[in-house]
Short mmCIF file of the C-alpha atoms (twelve columns), coordinates in Angstrom:
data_MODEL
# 
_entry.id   MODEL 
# 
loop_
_atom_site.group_PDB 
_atom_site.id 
_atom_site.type_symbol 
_atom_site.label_atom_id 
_atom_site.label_alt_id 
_atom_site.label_comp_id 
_atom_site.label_asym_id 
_atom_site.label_seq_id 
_atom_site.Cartn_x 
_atom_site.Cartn_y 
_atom_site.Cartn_z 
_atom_site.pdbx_PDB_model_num 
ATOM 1   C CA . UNK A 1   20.293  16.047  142.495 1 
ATOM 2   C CA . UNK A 2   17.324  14.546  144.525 1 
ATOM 3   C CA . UNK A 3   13.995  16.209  142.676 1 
ATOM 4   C CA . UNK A 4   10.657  17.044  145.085 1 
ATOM 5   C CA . UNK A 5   7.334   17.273  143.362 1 
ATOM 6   C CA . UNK A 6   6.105   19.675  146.083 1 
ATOM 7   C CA . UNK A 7   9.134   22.115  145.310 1 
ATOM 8   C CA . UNK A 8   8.849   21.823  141.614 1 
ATOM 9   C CA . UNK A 9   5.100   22.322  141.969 1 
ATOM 10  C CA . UNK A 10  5.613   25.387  143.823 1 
ATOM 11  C CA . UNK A 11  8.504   26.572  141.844 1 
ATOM 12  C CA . UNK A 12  5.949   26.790  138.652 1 
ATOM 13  C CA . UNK A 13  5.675   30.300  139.173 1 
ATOM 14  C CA . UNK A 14  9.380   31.576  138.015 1 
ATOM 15  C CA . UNK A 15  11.193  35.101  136.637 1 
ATOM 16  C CA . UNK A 16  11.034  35.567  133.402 1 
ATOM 17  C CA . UNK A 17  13.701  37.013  131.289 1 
ATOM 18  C CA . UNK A 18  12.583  40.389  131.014 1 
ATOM 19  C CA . UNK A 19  12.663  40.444  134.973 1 
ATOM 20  C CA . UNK A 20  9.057   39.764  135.730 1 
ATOM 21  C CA . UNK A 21  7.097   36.782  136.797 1 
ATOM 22  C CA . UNK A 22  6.069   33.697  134.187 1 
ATOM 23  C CA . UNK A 23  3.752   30.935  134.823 1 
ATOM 24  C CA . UNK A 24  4.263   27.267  133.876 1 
ATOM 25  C CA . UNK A 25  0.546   26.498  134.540 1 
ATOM 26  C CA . UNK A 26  -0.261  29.710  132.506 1 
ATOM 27  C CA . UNK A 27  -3.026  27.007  130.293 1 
ATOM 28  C CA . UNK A 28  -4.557  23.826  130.390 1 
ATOM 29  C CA . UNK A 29  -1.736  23.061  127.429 1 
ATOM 30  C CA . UNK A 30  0.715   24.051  130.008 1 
ATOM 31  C CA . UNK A 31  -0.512  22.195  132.886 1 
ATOM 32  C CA . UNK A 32  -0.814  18.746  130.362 1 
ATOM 33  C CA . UNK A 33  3.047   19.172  129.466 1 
ATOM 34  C CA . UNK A 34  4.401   19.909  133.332 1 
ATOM 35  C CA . UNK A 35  2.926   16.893  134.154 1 
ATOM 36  C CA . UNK A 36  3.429   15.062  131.356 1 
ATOM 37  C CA . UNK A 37  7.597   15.407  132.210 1 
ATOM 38  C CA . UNK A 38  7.007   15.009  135.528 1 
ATOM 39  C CA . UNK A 39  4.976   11.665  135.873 1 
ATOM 40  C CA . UNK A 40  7.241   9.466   137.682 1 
ATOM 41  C CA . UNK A 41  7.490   11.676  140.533 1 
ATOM 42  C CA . UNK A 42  3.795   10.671  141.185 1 
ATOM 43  C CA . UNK A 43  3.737   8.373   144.481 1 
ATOM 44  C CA . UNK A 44  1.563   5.478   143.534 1 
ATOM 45  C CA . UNK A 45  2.771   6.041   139.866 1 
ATOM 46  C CA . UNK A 46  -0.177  8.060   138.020 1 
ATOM 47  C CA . UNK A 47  -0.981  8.147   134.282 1 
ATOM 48  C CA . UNK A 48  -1.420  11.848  133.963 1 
ATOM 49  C CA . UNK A 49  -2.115  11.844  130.626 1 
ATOM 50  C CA . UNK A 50  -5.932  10.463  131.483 1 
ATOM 51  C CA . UNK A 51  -6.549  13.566  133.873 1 
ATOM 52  C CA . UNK A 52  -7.821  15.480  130.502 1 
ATOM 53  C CA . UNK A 53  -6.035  18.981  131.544 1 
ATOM 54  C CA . UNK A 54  -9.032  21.464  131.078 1 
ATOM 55  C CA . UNK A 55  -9.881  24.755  132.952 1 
ATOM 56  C CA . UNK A 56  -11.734 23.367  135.731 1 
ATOM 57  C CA . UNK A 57  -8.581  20.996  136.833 1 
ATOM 58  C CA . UNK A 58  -6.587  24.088  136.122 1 
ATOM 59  C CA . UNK A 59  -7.724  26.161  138.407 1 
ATOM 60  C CA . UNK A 60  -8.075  23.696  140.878 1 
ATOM 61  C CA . UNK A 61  -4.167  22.939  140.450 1 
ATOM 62  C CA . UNK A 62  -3.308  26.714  140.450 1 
ATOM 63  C CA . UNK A 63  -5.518  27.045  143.503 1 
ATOM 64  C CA . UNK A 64  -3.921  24.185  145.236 1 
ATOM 65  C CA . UNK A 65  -0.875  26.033  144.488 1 
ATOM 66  C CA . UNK A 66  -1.520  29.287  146.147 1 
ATOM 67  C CA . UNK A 67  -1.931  27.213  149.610 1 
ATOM 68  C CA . UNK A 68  1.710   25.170  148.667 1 
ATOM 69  C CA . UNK A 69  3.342   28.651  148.423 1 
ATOM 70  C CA . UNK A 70  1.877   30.133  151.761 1 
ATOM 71  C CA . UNK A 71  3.268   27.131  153.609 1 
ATOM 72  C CA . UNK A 72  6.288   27.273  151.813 1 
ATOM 73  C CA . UNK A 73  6.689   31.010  152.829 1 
ATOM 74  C CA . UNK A 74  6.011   29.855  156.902 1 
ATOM 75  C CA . UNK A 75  8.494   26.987  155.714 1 
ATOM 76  C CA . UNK A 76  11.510  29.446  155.000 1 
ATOM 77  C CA . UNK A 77  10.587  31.944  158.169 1 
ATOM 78  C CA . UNK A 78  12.487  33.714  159.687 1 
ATOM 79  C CA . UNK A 79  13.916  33.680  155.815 1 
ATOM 80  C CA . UNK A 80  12.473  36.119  153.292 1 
ATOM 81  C CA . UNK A 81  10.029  33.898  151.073 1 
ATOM 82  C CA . UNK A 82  9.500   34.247  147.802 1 
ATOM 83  C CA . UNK A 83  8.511   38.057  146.147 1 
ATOM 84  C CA . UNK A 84  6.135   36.536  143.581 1 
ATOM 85  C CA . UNK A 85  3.008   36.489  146.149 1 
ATOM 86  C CA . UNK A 86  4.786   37.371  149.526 1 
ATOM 87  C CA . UNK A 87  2.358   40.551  149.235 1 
ATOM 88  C CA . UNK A 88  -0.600  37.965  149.041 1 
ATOM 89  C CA . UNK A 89  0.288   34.806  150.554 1 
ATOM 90  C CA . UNK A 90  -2.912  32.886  151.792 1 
ATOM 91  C CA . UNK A 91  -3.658  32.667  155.869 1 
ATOM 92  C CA . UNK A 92  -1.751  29.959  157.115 1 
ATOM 93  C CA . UNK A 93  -5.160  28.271  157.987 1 
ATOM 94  C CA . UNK A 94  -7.050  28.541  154.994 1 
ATOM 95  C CA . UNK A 95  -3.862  27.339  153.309 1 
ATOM 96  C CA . UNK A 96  -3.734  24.259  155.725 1 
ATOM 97  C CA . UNK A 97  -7.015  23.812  154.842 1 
ATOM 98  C CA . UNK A 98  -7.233  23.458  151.287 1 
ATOM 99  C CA . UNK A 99  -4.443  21.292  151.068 1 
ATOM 100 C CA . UNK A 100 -5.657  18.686  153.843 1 
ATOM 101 C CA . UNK A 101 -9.042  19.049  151.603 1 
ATOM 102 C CA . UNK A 102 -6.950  18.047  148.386 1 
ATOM 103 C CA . UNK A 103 -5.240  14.829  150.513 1 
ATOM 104 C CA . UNK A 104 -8.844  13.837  152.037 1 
ATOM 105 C CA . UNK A 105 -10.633 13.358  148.119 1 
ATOM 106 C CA . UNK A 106 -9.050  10.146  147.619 1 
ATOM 107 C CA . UNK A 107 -8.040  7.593   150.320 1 
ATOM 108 C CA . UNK A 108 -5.485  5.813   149.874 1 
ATOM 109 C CA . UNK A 109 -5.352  1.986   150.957 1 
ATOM 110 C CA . UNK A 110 -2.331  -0.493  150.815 1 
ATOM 111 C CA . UNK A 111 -2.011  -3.768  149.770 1 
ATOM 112 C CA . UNK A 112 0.391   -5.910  151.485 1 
ATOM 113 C CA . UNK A 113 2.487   -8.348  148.966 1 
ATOM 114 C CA . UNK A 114 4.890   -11.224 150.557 1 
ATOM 115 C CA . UNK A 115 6.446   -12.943 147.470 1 
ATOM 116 C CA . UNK A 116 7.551   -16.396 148.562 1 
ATOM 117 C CA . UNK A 117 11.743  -16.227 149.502 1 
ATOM 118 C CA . UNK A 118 11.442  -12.067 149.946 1 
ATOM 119 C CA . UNK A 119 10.045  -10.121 153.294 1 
ATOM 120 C CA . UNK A 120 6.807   -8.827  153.298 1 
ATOM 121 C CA . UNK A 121 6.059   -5.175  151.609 1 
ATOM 122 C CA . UNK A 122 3.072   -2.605  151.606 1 
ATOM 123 C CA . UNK A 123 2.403   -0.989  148.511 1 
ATOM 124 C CA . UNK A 124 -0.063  2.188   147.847 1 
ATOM 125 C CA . UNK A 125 -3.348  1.421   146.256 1 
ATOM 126 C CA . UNK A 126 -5.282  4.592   145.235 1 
ATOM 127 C CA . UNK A 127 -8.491  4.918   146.522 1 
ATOM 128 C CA . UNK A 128 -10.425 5.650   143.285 1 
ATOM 129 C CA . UNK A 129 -10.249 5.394   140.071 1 
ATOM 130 C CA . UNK A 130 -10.482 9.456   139.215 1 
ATOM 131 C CA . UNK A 131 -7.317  10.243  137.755 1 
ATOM 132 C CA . UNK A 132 -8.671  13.828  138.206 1 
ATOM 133 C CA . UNK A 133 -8.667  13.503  141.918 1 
ATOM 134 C CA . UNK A 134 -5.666  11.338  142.132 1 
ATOM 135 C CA . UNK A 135 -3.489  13.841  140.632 1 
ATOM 136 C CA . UNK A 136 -4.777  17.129  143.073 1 
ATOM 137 C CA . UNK A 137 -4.806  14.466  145.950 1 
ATOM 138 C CA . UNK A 138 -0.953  13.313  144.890 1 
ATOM 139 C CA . UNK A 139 0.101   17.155  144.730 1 
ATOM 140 C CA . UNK A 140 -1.256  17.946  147.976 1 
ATOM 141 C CA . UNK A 141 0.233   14.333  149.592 1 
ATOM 142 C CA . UNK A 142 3.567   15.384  148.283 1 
ATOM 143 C CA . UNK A 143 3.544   18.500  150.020 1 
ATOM 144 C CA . UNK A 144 2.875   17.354  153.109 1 
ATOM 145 C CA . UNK A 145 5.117   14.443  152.647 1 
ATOM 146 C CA . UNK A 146 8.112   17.081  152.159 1 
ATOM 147 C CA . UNK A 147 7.033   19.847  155.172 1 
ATOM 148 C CA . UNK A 148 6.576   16.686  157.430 1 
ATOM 149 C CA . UNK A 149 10.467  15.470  156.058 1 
ATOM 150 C CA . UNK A 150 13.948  16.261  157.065 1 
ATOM 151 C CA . UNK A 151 14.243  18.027  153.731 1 
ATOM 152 C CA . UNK A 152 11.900  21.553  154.911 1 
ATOM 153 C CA . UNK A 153 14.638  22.620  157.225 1 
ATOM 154 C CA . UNK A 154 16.638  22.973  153.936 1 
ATOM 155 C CA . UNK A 155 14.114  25.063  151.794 1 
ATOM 156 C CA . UNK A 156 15.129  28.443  150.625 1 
ATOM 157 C CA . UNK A 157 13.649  31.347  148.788 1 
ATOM 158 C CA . UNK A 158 16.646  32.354  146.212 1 
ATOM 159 C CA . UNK A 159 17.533  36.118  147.061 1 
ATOM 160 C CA . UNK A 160 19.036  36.441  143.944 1 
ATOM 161 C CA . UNK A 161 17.770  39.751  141.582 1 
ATOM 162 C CA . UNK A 162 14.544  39.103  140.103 1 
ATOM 163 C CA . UNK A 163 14.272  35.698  140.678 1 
ATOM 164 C CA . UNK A 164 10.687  34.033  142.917 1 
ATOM 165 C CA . UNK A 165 11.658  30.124  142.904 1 
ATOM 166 C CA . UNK A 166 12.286  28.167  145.907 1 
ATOM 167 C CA . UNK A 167 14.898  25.756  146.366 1 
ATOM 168 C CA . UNK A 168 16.223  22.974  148.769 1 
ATOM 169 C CA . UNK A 169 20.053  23.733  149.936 1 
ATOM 170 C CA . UNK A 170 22.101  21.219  148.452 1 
ATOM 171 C CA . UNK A 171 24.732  22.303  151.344 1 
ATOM 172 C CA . UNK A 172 24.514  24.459  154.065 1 
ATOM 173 C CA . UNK A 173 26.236  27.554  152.212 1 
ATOM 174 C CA . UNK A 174 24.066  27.379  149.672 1 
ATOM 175 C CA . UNK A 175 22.139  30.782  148.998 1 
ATOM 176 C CA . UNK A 176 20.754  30.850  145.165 1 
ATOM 177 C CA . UNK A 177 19.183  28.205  143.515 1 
ATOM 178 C CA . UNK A 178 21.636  27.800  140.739 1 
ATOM 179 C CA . UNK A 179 24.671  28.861  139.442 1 
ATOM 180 C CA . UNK A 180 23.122  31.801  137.471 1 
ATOM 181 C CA . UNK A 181 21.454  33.198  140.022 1 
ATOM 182 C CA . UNK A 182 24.594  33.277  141.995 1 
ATOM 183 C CA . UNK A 183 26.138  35.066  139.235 1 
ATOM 184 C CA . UNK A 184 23.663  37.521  139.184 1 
ATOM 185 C CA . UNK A 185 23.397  38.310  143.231 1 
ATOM 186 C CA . UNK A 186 27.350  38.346  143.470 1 
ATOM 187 C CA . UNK A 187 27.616  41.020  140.270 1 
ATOM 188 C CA . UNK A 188 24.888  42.920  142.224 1 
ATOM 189 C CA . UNK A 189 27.214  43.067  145.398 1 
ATOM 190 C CA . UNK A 190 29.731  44.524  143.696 1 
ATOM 191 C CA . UNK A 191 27.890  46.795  141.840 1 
ATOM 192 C CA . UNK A 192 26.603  48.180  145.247 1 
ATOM 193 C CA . UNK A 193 30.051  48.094  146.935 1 
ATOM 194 C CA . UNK A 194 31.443  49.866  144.049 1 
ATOM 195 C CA . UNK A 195 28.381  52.672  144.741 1 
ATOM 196 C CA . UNK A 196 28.927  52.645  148.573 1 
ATOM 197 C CA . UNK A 197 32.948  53.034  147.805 1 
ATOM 198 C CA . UNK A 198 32.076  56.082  145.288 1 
ATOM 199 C CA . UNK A 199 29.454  57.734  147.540 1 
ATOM 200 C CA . UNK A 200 32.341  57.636  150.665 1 
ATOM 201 C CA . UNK A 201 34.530  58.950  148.912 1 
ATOM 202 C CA . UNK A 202 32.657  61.681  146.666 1 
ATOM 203 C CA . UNK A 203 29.577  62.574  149.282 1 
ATOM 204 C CA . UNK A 204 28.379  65.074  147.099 1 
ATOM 205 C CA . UNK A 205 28.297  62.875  144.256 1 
ATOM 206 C CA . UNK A 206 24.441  61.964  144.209 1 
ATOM 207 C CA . UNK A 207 23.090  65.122  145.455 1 
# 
């Protein structure tokens, strides 16, 4: 299954198993190991290990973050988004904002190779050598990589109980974002057909 560092960044905020909300960038720890197992999603390739994961890049990533998940919400419209932060969802243009601010710290140039027998190629060259900004700049690029793409007609809030992530439809019947969600929103349909086929036929039942 084709991964997205834009939907796995935004999909850091999760349900938990007693049926609240957890945090995968709850520390700078936290942040260190996401990225960490997520490095060669990085487009050029970044060593996040030299980004030394303290508070201040932490809250710059979380706030980063908040503006992925408000245009991920306009993403999914006319689609519920997701109920972690639907309730507080940045404006759409302060969002827009502070991730073209994120993109705009480091330009990024390209180098154009032409080995001798092979056609000619372009390859990214970051634009400084702050792996600090490279790695906000590369989480805000990758967003706007994957809105501008064929892939954001496919995004999805799952609808299944208790659960906040967002997910790309593998096919176009796709409504959870994996198999135990499904589980979960399908056992919930039948618990409330059962209570709608009770309540017909016993009115006076929950009164």
């Amino acid at each position: 299954m084709r991964r997205f560092l834009a939907v796995e960044f935004a999909t850091t905020i999760r349900h938990d198993a007693q049926g609240g909300v957890a945090d995968e960038l709850s520390d700078p720890e936290a942040l260190a190991r996401w990225l960490d197992e997520r490095a060669e999603l990085f487009t050029p390739r970044l060593d996040t290990s030299a980004s030394r994961c303290d508070e201040e890049l932490l809250a710059e990533v979380v706030a980063l973050r908040r503006a992925v998940r408000a245009l991920f919400a306009r993403a999914v419209h006319p689609g519920p988004p997701s109920p972690a932060d639907a309730h507080r969802l940045l404006p759409l243009e302060e969002a827009m904002a502070r991730l073209n601010d994120a993109v705009a710290r480091e330009p990024i140039t390209v180098r154009l190779e032409w080995p001798e027998g092979e056609p000619p190629s372009a390859t990214p060259q970051p634009g400084t050598d702050d792996e600090r900004i490279r790695l906000v700049a590369a989480l805000a690029r990758s967003t706007t990589a994957f809105l501008t793409g064929p892939f954001r007609e496919r995004l999805r809030a799952c609808t299944a109980p208790r659960c906040v992530r967002y997910f790309v439809q593998g096919h176009g019947r796709q409504e959870w974002c994996k198999p135990g969600c499904a589980d979960r929103a399908r056992a919930a349909r039948h618990y409330r057909r059962r209570r709608s086929a009770q309540a017909a036929q016993d009115p006076g039942a929950d009164s």
